[in-house]
C-alpha positions in Angstrom: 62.5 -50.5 -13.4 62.0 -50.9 -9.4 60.9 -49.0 -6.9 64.4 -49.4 -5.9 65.9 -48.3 -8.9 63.8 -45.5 -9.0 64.6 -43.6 -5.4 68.2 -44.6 -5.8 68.2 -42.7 -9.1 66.4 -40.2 -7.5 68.5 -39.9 -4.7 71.5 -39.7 -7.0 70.1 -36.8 -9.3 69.5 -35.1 -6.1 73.1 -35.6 -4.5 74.6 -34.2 -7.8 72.3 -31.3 -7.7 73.1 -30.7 -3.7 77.3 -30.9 -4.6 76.8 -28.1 -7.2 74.4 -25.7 -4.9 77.1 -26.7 -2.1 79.9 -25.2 -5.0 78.1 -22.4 -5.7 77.9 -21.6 -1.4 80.9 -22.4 -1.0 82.5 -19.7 -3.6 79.8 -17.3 -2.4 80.6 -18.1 1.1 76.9 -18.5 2.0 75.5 -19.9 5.0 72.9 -22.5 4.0 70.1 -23.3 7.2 67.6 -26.4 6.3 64.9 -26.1 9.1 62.8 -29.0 9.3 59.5 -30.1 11.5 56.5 -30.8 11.8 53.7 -28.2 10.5 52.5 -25.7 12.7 56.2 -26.1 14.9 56.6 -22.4 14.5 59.6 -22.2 12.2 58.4 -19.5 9.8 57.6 -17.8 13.3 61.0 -18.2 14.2 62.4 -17.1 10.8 60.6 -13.9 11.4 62.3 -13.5 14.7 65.8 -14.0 13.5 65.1 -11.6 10.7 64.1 -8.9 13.1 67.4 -9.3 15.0 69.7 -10.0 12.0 68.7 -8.2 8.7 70.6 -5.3 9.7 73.8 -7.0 9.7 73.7 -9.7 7.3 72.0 -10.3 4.1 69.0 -12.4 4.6 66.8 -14.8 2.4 64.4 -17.8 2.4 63.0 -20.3 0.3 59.6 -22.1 1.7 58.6 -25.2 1.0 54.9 -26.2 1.4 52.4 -28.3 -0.4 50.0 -25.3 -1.4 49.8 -21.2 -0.5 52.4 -18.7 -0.4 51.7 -18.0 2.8 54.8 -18.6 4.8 57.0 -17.0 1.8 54.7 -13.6 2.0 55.5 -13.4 5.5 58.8 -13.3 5.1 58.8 -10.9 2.4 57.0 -8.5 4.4 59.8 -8.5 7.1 62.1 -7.1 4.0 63.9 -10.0 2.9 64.0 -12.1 -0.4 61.4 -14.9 -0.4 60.6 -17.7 -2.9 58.2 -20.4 -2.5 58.0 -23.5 -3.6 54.6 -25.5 -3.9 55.2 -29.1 -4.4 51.5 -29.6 -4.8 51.8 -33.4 -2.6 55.2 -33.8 -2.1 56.5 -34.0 1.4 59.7 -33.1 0.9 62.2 -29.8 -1.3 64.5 -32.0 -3.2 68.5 -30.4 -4.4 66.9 -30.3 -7.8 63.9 -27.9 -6.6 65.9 -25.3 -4.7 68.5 -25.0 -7.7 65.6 -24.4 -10.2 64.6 -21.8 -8.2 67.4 -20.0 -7.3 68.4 -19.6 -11.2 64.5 -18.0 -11.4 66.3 -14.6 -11.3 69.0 -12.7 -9.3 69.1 -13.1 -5.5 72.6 -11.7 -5.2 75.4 -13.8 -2.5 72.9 -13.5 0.6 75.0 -14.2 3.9 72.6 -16.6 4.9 70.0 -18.8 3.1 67.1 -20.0 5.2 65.6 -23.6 3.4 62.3 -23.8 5.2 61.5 -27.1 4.6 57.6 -29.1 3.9 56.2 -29.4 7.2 57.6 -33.3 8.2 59.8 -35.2 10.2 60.6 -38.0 8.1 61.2 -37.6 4.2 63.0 -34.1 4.4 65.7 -35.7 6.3 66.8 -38.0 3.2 67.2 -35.1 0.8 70.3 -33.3 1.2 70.2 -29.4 0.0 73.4 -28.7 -0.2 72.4 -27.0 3.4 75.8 -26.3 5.9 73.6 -28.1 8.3 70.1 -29.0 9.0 68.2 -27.6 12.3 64.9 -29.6 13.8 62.6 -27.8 15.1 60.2 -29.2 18.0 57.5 -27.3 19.6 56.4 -28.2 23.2 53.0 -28.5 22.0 54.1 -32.0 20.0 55.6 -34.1 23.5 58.7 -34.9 24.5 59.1 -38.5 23.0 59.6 -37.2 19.0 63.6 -37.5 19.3 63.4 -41.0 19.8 60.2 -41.7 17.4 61.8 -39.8 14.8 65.5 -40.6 15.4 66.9 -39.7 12.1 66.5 -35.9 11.9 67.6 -35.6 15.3 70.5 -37.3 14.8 71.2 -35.5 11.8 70.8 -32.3 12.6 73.3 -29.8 14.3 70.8 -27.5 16.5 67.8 -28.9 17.9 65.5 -26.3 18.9 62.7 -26.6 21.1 60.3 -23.6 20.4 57.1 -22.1 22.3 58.8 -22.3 25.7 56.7 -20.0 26.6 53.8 -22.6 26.9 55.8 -24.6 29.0 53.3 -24.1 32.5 50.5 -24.8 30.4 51.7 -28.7 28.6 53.2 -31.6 29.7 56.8 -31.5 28.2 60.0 -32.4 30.1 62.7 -30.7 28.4 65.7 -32.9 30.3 63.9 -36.2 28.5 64.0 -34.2 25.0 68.1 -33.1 26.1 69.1 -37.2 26.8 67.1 -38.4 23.9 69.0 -36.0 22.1 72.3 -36.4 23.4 71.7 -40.4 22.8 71.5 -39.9 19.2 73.9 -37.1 18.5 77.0 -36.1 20.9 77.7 -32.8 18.7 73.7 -31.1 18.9 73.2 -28.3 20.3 70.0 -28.1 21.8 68.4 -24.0 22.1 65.3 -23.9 23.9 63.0 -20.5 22.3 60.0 -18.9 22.6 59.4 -16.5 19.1 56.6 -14.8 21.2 59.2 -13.9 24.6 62.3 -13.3 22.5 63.7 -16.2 24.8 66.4 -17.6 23.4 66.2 -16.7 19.8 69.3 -14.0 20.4 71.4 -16.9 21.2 70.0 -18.9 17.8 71.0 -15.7 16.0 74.3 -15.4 17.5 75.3 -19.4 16.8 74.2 -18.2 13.1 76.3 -15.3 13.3 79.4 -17.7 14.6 78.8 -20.1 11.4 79.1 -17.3 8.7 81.5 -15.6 9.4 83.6 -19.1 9.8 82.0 -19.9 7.0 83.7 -16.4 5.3 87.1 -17.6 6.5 87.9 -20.5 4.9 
């Protein structure tokens, strides 16, 4: 068999296991985020934001993705909410497969919203779909402003684009109006949120586009 064969195979296992989490979402009518960056972006930093401003309100839990450590899914934990990790010991990537295994490792309940924190990377998570409502990219101002356009396909995949550590904005070069157009250029429908975990800027307006999506989510 090819190396063909093989990823398409691969990619087709994981498309049947991403339609039966999106199911079992869809009947539990929960909100499925797939964040995904590169390391050291500041998503779990961000998580922990959004679950000081939301976990009153809303059920919350995660599932971390990493290569090795528990790290990012301790954190969480320690803010009050339901955390798994998964190690993929190499792997660059959660696959559909992954997250359904662990979610059937015992009883999270309907949680309103499901945070997939993603294997630090900017190119093979976006292949692998989760069975996610949609996916968010995550850019810090620390990385440049040219990524969008190096790493086109997330960015036009993904429904909010957020641009975090604002707060280091005096201190790097970074033009945020290059990152909007590059945007823009590859997705007409992204949002882009510019955030700083550390300030509180803009994370309430992340939370409240979160809140908007779930409780559409509730209607149907």
């Amino acid at each position: 068999m090819s190396q063909i064969e093989v990823n398409r195979r691969l990619l087709s296992e994981n498309d049947q296991a991403a339609q039966f989490l999106r199911d079992k979402f869809r009947r539990s009518g929960t909100l499925v985020v797939n964040l995904i960056s590169s390391p050291g972006s500041g998503k779990t930093t961000l998580l922990e934001a959004t679950v000081a401003r939301m976990a009153g309100d809303y059920r919350l839990a995660a599932i971390e993705g990493d290569i090795a450590t528990e790290r990012d899914a301790e954190r969480l934990r320690r803010q009050g909410i339901p955390a798994r990790q998964i190690v993929t010991g190499g792997a660059c990537h959660l696959d559909a497969r992954q997250v359904k295994a662990e979610l059937e490792k015992g009883d999270w309940g309907d949680p309103d919203i499901l945070f997939i924190e993603n294997v630090g990377n900017l190119v093979c998570p976006t292949s692998y779909d989760l069975g996610e409502d949609f996916k968010v990219v995550v850019l810090s101002v620390t990385e440049g402003d040219d990524k969008p356009f190096k790493y086109p396909g997330i960015f036009a995949r993904a429904w909010i684009s957020v641009i975090s550590k604002i707060d280091l904005l005096p201190y790097v070069e970074f033009d945020v109006d290059a990152v909007r157009a590059q945007v823009r250029a590859l997705s007409s429908e992204a949002r882009l949120l510019l955030t700083s975990a550390r300030t509180g800027e803009g994370v309430d307006e992340w939370c409240a586009l979160l809140s908007e999506r779930v409780k559409e989510k509730k209607r149907r």
